[in-house]
N, C-alpha and C positions, 0 to 999 in steps of 0.2 A: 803394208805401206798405207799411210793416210794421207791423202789428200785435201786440203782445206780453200777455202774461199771466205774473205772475211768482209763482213760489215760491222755498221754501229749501229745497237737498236737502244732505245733508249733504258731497258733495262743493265747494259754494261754490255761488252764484246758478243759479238755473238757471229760465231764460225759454222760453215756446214761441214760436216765433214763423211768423205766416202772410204771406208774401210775396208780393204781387198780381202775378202773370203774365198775359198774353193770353188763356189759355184757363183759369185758375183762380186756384190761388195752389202754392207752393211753402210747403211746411211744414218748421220748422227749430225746435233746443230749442239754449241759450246755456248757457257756463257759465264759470265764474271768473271776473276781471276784467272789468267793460264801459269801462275804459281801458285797460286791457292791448293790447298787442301780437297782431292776430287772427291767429286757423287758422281756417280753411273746412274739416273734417273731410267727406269722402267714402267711404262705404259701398260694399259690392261689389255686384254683381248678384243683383238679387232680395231683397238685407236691405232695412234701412230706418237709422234714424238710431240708434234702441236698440242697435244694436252697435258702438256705443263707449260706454254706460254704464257699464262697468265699468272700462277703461283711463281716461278722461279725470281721473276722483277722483284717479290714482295721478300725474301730470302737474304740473307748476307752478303754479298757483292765480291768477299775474300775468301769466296770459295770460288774452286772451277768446276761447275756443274754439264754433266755430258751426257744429253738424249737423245737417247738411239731407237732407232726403228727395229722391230724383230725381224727377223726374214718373212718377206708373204704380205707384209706389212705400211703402209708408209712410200716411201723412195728406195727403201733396199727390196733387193733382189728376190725373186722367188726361188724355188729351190728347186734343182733338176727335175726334169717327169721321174717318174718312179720314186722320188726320194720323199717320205712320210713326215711330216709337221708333229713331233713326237714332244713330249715335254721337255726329255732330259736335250735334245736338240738347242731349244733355247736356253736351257740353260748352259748349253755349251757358248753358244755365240757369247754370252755375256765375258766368258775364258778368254776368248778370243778379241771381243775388243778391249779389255785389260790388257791381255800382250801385246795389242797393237798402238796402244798408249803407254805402254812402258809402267802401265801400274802395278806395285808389287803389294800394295795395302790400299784403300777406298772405303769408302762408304756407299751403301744403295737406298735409294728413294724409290720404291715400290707401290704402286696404282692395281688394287684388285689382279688381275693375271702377273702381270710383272712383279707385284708380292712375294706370290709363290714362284714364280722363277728366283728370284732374292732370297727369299729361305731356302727353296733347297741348293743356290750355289753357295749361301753362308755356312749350310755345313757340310757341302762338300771340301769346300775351301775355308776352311773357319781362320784358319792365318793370315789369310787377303781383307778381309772386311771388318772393319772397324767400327760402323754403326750401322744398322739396318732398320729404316723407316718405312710402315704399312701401313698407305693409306686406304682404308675399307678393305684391307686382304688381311689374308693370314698365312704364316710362311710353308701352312701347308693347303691340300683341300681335305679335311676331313672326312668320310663317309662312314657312316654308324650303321648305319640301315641296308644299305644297300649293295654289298661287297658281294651277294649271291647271284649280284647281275653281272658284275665285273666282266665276263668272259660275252655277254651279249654286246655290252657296251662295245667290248672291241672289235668283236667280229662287225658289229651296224657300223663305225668307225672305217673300218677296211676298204667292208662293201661300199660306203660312202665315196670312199677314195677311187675306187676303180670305176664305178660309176661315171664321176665326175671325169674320168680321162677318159672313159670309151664316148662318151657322149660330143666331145668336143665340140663346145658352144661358142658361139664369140661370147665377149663381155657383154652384159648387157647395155645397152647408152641410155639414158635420159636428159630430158631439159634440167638445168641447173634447179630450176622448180622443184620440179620430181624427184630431184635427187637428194635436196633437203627434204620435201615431207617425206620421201621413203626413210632416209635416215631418222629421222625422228621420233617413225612413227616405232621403228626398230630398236630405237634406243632412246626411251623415254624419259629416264632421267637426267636426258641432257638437253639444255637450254637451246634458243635457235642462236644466240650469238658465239656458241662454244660449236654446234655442231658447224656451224659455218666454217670454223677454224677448224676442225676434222678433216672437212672436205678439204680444205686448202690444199693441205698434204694428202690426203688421202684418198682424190680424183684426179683425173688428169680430163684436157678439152679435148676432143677429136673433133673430126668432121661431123660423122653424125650424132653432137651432146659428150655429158659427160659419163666416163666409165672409172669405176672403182680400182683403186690400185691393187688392192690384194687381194691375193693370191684366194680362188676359191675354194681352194683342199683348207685353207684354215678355219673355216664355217664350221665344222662340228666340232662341238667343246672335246666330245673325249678325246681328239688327238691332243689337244692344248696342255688339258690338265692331268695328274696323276693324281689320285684317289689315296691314302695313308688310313691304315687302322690307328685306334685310339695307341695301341703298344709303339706303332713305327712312330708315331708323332713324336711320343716321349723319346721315343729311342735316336730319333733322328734330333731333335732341339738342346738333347744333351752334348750333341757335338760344338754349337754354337761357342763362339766367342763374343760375339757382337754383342753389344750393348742394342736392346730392340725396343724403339717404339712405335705402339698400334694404337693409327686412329681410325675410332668405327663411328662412323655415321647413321645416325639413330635411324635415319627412312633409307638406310643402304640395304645390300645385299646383304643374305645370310648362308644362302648353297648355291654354288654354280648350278643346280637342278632347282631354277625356277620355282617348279611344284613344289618341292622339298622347304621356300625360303623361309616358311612361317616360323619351322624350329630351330628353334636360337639354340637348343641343348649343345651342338658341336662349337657353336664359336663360345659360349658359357664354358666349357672343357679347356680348351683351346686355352683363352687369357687365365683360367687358372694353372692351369699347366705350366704357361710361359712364368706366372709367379713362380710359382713352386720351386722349378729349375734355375729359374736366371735370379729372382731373388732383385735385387737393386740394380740389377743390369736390365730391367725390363720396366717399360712405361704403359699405361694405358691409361686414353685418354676417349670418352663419348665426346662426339660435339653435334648439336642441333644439323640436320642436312640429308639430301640423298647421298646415290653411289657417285656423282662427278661431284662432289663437294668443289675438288680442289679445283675443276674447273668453275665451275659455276659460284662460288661464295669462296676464292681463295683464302683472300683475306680471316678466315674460319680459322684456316688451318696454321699460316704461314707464321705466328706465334708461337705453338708450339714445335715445329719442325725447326724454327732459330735455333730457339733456347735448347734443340736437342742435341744439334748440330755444333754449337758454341759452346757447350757445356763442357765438363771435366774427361778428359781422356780424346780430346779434340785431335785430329790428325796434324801433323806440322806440315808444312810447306812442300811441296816435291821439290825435288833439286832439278 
């Protein structure tokens, strides 16, 4: 069941919407056409759905574009105690707000995490999704180097999890202050007037200041992301149908392991691979910018996402 509440913002309609899950609901805001042609817009780790406020105004108005909060996330819900913030998890929600919109075919716009959520439910689903857009992701996480930790990573991953529930903390509170420079200083390729728009969604006011919405099990990346050999990648992108285009932002990311960002060799792999396999059904495009490009210099990107969007094999209308 979806429930809605609707205003006018000045980029075209714009709906919130709360989506009934299992253990809560999934929260999601709409905008432009409610006939239009859908995108499922996905946010990267740790944002929420406010980080495509500012890109979606700049986009085509006849489409209906729908961002959603992951679980843990934003305004949707957290996930039972015991129950682990796993990759293929979100990529199940994303299953799930499609049947809860009655979408049989879509398109995804993917931000770093939410990328690779978009890749791998593109080839799980490769008959649902229509076009699939990475902005600074890729529809996997490659690791070359490092797949003889794999079993560390998980187990430090666990131990993190159980930790964090035996310890039961409040949230932390801070002055509205503090709570932008801490964000900031945590997430530095993003501007003060985008992080301010983070925090919107993704603080709430109490008595004592403000405390962050989500969910604290989603803080260690190896729950978030799943790890693909050079073999899986191929083997996995051969499923695709989607028409993919990746835009990577010249001072963006290059490994979700920080240390790791200087070699470019896996995403260099990566875009030739996606040649090789998709052939005319795959775009890449560099453009000057960091990893929030789309927040911070939309206008960057909102050109080619049109034109990709608009182009040939374009979705028709839902009924």
């Amino acid at each position: 069941m979806a429930l809605a509440t609707l205003v006018f913002w000045g980029g075209g309609l714009l709906s919130e919407l709360r989506l009934a899950v299992p253990w809560g609901h999934i929260a999601a805001k709409a905008w432009g056409s409610l006939h239009g042609p859908p995108v499922l817009c996905l946010h990267g780790w740790l944002d929420n759905a406010n980080s495509f406020d500012r890109l979606i105004p700049l986009l085509p108005q006849d489409f209906y574009y729908v961002v959603m909060d992951f679980g843990g996330h934003g305004l949707s819900s957290h996930y039972s105690p015991g129950f682990p913030y796993y990759h293929q998890n979100f990529v199940s929600e994303v299953r799930r707000v499609a049947a809860a919109l009655k979408w049989n075919r879509f398109s995804l716009l993917g931000h770093s995490f939410g990328g690779t959520v978009g890749g791998m439910f593109s080839c799980i689903f490769p008959e649902m999704v229509d076009k699939l857009i990475l902005l600074d992701a890729t529809p996997f996480v490659l690791d070359v180097n490092d797949m003889e930790h794999m079993l560390t990573y998980r187990r430090r991953a666990l131990e993190n999890t159980l930790e964090l529930e035996a310890s039961q903390k409040p949230p932390r509170v801070a002055s509205p202050q503090e709570m932008l420079q801490g964000f900031m200083k945590n997430n530095t390729h993003v501007g003060k007037e985008c992080a301010e728009l983070l925090l919107q969604r993704g603080a709430t006011q109490t008595a004592a200041g403000l405390k962050l919405n989500r969910d604290r099990r989603i803080t260690w990346p190896q729950h978030s992301f799943d790890f693909v050999s050079k073999e899986m990648f191929v083997h996995f992108i051969r499923e695709l149908q989607a028409r993919v285009l990746l835009i990577k932002a010249t001072q963006g990311y290059y490994d979700v392991r920080r240390e790791n960002d200087t070699n470019k060799e896996p995403v260099v792999f990566m875009v030739n691979a996606l040649k090789s396999v998709l052939k005319e059904r795959f775009q890449f495009v560099e453009v000057s910018g960091n990893h929030y490009i789309h927040m911070n210099e939309p206008q960057h990107v909102a050109g080619f996402i049109s034109s990709f969007l608009q182009s040939e094999g374009r979705l028709p209308a839902r009924l």
